[in-house]
C-alpha positions as CSV (number, residue, x, y, z in Angstrom):
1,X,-34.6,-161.0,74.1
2,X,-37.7,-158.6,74.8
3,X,-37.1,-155.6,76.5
4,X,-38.7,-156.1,80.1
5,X,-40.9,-152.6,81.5
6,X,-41.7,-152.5,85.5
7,X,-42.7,-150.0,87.2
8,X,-40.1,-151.7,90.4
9,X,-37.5,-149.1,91.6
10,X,-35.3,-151.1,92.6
11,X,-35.2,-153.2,89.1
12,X,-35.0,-150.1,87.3
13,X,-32.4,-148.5,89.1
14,X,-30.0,-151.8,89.4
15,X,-27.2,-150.2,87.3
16,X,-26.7,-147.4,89.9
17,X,-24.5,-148.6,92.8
18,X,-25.7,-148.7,96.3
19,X,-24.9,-145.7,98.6
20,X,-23.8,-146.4,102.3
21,X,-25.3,-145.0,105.0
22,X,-22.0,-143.5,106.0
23,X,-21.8,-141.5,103.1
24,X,-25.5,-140.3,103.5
25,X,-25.0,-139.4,106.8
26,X,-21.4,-137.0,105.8
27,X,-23.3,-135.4,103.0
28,X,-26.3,-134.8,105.4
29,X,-23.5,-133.1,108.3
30,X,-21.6,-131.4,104.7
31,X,-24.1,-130.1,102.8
32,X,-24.7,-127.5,105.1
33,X,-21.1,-126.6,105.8
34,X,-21.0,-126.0,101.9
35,X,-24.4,-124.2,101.9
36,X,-22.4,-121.9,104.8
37,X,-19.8,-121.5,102.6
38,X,-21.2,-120.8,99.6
39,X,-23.8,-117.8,101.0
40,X,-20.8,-116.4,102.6
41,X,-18.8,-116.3,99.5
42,X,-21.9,-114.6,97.8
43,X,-22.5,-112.1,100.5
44,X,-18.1,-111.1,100.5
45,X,-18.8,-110.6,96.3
46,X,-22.1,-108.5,96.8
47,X,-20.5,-106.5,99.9
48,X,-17.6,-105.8,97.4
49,X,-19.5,-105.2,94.5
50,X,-21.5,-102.2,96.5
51,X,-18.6,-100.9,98.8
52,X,-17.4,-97.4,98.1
53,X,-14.4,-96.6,96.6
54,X,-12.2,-95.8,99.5
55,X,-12.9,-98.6,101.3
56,X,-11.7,-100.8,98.1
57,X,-8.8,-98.3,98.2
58,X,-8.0,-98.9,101.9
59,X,-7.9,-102.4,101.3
60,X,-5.4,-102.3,98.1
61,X,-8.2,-103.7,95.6
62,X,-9.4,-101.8,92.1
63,X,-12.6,-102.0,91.0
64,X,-12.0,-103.6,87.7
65,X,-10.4,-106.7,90.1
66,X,-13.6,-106.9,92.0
67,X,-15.5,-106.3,88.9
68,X,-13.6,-109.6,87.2
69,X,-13.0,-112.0,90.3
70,X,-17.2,-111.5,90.4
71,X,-17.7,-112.7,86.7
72,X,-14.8,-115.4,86.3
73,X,-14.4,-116.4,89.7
74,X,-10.7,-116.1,90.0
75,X,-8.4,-113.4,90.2
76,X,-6.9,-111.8,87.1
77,X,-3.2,-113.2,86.0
């Protein structure tokens, strides 16, 4: 059987299932919930990263934990 071309979307994408417009709609109300959480996660790192040394003393946490927990993102076993 020859291979059939089209320029159709809808043919060419037939293997893909079809999305819901429920589960548009949560990724559309999620995504930026995520997005939230994510920049606040980056801004906690960088604040850490940069804070002084007795402030990462006041809190209990070495430098070398921060330093790690930044690069691996987890804490060190």
């Amino acid at each position: 059987m020859p291979a059939q071309f089209t320029n159709n979307s809808l043919v060419a994408s037939t293997n893909v299932a079809p999305v819901s417009g429920v589960s548009i709609w949560r990724w559309l109300v999620l995504f930026p919930r995520k997005w939230a959480l994510a920049y606040k996660v980056s801004r906690d790192a960088e604040m850490l990263r940069n804070a002084p040394r007795e402030i990462l003393q006041d809190i209990g946490i070495d430098r070398m934990d921060v330093d790690f927990v930044c690069e691996h993102g987890h804490a060190p076993r």
